[in-house]
N, CA, C and O atoms as CSV, one atom per row, in Angstrom:
chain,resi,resn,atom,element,x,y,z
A,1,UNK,N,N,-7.237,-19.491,10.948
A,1,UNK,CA,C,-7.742,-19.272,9.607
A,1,UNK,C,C,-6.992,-20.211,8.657
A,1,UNK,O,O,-5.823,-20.504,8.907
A,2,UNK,N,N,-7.493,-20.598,7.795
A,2,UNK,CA,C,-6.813,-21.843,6.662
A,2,UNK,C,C,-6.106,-21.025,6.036
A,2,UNK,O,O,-6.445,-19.842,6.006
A,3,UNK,N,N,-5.103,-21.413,5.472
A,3,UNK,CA,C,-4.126,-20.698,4.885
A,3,UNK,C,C,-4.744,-20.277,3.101
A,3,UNK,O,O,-4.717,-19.196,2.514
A,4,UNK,N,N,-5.049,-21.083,2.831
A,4,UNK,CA,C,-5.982,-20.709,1.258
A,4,UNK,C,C,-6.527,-19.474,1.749
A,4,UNK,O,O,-6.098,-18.392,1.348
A,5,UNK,N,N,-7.265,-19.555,2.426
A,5,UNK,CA,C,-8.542,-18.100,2.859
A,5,UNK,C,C,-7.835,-16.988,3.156
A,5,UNK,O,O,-8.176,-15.842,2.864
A,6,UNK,N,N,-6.720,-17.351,3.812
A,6,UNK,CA,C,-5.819,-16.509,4.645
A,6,UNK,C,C,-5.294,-15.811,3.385
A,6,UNK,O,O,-5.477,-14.599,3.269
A,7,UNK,N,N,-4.678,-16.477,2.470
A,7,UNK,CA,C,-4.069,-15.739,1.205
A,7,UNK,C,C,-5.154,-15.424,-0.107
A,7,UNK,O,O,-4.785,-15.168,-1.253
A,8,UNK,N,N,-6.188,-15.488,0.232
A,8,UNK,CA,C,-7.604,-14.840,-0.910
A,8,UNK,C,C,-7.357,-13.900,-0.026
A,8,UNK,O,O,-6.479,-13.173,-0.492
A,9,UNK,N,N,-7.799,-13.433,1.359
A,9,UNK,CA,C,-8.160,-12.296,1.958
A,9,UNK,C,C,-7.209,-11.645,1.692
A,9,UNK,O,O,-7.433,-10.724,0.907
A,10,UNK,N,N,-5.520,-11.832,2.279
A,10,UNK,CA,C,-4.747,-10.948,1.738
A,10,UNK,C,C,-4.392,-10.302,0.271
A,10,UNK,O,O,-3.716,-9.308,0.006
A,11,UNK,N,N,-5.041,-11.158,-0.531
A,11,UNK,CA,C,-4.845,-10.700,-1.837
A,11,UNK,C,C,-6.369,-9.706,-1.866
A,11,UNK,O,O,-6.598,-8.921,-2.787
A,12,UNK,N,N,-6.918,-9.828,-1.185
A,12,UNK,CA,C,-8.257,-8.658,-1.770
A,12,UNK,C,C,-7.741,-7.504,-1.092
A,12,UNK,O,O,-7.804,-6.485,-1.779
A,13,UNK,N,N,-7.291,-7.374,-0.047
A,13,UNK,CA,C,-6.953,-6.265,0.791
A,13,UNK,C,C,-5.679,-5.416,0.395
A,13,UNK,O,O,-5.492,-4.205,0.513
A,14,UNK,N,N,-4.782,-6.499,-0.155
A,14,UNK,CA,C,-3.102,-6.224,-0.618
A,14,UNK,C,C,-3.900,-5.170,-2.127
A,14,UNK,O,O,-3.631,-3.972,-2.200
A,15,UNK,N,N,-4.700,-5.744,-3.029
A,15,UNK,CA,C,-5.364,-5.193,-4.136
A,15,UNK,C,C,-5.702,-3.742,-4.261
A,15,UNK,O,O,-5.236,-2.881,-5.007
A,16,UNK,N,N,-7.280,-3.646,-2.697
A,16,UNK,CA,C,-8.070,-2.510,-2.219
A,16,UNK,C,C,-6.941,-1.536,-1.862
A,16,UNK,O,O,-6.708,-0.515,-2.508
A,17,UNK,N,N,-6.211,-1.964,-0.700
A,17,UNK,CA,C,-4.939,-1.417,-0.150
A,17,UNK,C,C,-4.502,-0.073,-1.409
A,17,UNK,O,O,-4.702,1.139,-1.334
A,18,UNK,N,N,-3.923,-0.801,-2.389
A,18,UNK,CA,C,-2.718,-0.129,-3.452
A,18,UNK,C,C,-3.808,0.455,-4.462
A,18,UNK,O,O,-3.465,1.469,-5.070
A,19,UNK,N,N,-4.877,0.021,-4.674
A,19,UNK,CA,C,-5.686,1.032,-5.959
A,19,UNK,C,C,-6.178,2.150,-4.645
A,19,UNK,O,O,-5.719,3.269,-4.876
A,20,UNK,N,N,-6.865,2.105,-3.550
A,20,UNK,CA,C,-7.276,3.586,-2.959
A,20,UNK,C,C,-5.939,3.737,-2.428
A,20,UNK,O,O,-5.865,4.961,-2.326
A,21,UNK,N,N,-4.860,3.280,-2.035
A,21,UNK,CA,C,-3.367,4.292,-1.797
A,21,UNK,C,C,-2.838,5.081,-2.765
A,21,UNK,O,O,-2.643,6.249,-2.431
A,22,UNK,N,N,-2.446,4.650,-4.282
A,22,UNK,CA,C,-2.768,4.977,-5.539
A,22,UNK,C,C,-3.550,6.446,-6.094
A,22,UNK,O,O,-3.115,7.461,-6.638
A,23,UNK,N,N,-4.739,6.061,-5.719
A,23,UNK,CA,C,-5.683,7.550,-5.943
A,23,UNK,C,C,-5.704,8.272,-4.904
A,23,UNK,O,O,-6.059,9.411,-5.207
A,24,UNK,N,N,-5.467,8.141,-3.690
A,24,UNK,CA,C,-5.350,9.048,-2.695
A,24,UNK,C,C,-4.014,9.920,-2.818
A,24,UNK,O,O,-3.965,11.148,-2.881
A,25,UNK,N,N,-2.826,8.926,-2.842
A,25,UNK,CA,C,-2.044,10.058,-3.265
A,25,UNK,C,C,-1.942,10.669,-4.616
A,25,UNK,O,O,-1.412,11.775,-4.510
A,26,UNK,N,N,-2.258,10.365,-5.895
A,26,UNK,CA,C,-2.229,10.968,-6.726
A,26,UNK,C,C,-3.246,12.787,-6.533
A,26,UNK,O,O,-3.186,13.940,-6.960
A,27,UNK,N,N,-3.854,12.155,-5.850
A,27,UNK,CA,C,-5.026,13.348,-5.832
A,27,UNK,C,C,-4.401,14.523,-4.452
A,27,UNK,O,O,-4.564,15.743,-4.453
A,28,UNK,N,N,-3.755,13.787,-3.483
A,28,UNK,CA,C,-3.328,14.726,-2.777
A,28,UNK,C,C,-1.949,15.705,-3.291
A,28,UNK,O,O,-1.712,16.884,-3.025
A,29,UNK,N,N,-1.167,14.726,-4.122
A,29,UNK,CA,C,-0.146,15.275,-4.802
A,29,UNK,C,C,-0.599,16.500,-5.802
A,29,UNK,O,O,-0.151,17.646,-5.768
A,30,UNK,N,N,-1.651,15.952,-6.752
A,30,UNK,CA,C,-2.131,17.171,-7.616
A,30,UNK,C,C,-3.099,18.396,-6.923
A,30,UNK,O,O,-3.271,19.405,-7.607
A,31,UNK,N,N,-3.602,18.335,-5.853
A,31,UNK,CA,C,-4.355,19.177,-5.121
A,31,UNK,C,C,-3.282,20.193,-4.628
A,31,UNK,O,O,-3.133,21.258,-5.228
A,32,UNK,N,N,-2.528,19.867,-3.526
A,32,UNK,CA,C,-1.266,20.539,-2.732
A,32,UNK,C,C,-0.356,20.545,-3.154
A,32,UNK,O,O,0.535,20.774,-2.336
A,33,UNK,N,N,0.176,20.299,-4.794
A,33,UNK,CA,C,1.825,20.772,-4.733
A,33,UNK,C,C,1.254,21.179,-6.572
A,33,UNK,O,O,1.811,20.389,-7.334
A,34,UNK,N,N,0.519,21.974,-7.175
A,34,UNK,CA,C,0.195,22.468,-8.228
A,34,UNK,C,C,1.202,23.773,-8.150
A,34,UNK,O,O,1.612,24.236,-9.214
A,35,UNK,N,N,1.563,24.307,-7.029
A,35,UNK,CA,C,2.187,25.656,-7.801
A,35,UNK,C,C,3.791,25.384,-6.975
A,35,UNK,O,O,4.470,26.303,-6.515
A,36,UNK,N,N,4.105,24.169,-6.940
A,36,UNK,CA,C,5.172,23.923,-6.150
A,36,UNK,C,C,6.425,23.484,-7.059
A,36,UNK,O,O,5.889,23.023,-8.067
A,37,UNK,N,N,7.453,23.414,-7.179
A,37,UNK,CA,C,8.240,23.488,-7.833
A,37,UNK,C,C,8.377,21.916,-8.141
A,37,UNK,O,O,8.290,20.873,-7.494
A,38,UNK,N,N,8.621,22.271,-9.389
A,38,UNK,CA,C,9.098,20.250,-10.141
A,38,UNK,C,C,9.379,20.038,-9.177
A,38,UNK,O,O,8.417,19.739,-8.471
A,39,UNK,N,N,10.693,20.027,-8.497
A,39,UNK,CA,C,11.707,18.828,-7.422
A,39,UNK,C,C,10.903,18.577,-5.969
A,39,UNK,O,O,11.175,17.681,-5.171
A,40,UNK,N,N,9.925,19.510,-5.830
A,40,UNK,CA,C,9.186,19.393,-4.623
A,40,UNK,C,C,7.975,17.970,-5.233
A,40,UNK,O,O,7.590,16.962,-4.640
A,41,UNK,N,N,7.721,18.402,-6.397
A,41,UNK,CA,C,6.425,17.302,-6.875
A,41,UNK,C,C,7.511,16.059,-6.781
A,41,UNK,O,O,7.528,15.120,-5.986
A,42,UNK,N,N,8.248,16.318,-7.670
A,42,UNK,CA,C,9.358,14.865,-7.849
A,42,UNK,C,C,9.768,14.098,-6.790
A,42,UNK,O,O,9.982,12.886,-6.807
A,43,UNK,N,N,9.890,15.018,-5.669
A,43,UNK,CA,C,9.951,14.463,-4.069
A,43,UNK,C,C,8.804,13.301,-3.346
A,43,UNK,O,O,8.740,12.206,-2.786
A,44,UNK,N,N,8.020,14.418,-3.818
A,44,UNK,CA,C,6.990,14.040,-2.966
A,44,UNK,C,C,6.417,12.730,-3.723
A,44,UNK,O,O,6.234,11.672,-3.120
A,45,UNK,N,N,6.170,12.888,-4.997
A,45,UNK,CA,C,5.777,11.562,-5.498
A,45,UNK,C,C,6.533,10.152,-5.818
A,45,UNK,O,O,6.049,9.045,-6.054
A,46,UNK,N,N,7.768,10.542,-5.749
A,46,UNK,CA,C,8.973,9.317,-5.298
A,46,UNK,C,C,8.982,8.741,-3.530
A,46,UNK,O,O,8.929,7.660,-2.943
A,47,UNK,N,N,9.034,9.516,-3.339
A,47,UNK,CA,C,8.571,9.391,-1.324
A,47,UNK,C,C,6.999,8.184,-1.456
A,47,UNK,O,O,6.982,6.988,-1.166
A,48,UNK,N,N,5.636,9.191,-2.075
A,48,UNK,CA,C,4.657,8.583,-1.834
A,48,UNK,C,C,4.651,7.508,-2.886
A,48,UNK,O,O,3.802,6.700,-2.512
A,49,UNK,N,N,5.053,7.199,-3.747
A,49,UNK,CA,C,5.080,6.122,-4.724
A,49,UNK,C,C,6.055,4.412,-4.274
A,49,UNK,O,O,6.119,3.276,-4.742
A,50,UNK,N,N,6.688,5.224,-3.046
A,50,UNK,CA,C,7.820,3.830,-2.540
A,50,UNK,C,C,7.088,3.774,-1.208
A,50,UNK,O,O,7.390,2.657,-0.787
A,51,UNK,N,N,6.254,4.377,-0.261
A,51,UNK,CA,C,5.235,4.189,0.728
A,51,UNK,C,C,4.429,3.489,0.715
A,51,UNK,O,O,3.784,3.391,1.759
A,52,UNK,N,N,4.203,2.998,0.039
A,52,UNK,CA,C,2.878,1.607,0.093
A,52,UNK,C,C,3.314,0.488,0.193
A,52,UNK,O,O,2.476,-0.367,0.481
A,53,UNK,N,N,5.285,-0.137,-0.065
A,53,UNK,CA,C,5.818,-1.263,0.178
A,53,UNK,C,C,5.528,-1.812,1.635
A,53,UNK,O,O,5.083,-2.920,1.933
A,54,UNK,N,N,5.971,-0.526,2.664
A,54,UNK,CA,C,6.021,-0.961,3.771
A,54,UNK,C,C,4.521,-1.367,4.660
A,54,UNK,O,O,4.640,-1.945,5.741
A,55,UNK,N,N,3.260,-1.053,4.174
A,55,UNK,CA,C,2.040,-1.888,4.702
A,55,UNK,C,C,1.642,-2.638,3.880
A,55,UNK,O,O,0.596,-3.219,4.170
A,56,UNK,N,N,2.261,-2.941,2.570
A,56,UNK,CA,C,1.797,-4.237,1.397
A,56,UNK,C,C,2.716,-5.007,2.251
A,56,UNK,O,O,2.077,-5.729,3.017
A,57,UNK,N,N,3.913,-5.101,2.380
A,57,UNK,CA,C,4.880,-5.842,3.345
A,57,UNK,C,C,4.144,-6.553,4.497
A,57,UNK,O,O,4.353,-7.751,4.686
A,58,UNK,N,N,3.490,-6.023,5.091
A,58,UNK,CA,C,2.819,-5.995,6.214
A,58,UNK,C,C,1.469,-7.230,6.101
A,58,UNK,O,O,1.135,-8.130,6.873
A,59,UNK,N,N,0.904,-6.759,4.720
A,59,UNK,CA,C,-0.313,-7.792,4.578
A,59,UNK,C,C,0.662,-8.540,4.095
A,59,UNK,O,O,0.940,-9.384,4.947
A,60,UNK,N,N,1.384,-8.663,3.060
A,60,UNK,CA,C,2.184,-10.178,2.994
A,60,UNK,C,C,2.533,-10.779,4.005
A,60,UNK,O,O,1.885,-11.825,4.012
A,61,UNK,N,N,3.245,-10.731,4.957
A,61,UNK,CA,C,3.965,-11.315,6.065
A,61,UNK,C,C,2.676,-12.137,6.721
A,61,UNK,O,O,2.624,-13.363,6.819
A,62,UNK,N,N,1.431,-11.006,7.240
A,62,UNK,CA,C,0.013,-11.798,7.208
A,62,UNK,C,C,-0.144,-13.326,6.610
A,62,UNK,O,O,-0.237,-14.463,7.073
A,63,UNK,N,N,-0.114,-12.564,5.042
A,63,UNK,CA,C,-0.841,-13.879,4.616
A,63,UNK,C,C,0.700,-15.302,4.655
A,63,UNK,O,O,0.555,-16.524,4.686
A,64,UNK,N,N,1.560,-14.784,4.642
A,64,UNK,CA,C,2.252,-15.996,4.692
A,64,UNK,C,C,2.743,-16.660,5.930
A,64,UNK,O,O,3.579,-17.563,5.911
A,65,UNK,N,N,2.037,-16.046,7.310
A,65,UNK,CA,C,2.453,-16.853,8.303
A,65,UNK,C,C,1.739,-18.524,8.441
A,65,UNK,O,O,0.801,-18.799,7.693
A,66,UNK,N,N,1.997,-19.047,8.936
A,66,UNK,CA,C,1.639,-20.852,8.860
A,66,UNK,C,C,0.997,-20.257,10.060
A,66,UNK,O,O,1.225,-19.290,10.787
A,67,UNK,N,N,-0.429,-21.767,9.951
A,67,UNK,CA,C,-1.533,-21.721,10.712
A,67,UNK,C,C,-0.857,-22.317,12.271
A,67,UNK,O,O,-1.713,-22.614,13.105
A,68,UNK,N,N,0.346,-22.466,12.611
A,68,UNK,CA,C,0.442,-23.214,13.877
A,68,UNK,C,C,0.532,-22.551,15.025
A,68,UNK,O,O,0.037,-22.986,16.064
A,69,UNK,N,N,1.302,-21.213,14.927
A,69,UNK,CA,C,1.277,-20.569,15.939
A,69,UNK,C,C,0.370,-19.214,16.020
A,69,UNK,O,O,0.816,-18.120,16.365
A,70,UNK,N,N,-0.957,-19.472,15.648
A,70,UNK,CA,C,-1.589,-18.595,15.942
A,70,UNK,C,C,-2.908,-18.771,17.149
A,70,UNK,O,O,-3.703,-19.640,17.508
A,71,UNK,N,N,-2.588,-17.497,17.453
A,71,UNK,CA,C,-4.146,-16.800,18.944
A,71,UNK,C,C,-4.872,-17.318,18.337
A,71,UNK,O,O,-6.060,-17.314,18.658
């Protein structure tokens, strides 16, 4: 794959990725922890709010590998 294309695609996916990760957890957070105590919400949404580095990480590394050693 050309590396231009290679880094449009990762940027549409890195994008899609974090706005539906974003609303998915916001919505699972406000669904299941409404009668749960602040520090449990505060948990949980510090936990799920630093969770999306490690597969944005993932499409970066993608888009920045060089076209030479690839299948």
């Amino acid at each position: 794959m050309v590396p231009s294309f290679r880094k449009f695609v990762g940027m549409v996916l890195l994008v899609t990725f974090v706005i539906i990760y974003a609303f998915t957890a916001m919505v699972i957070g406000d669904l299941t922890l409404q009668q749960s105590s602040n520090l449990v919400r505060f948990v949980y949404f510090a936990v799920a709010g630093l969770l999306w580095v490690i597969p944005a990480g993932a499409i970066i590394w993608w888009m920045e590998r060089s076209g030479k050693n690839q299948t």
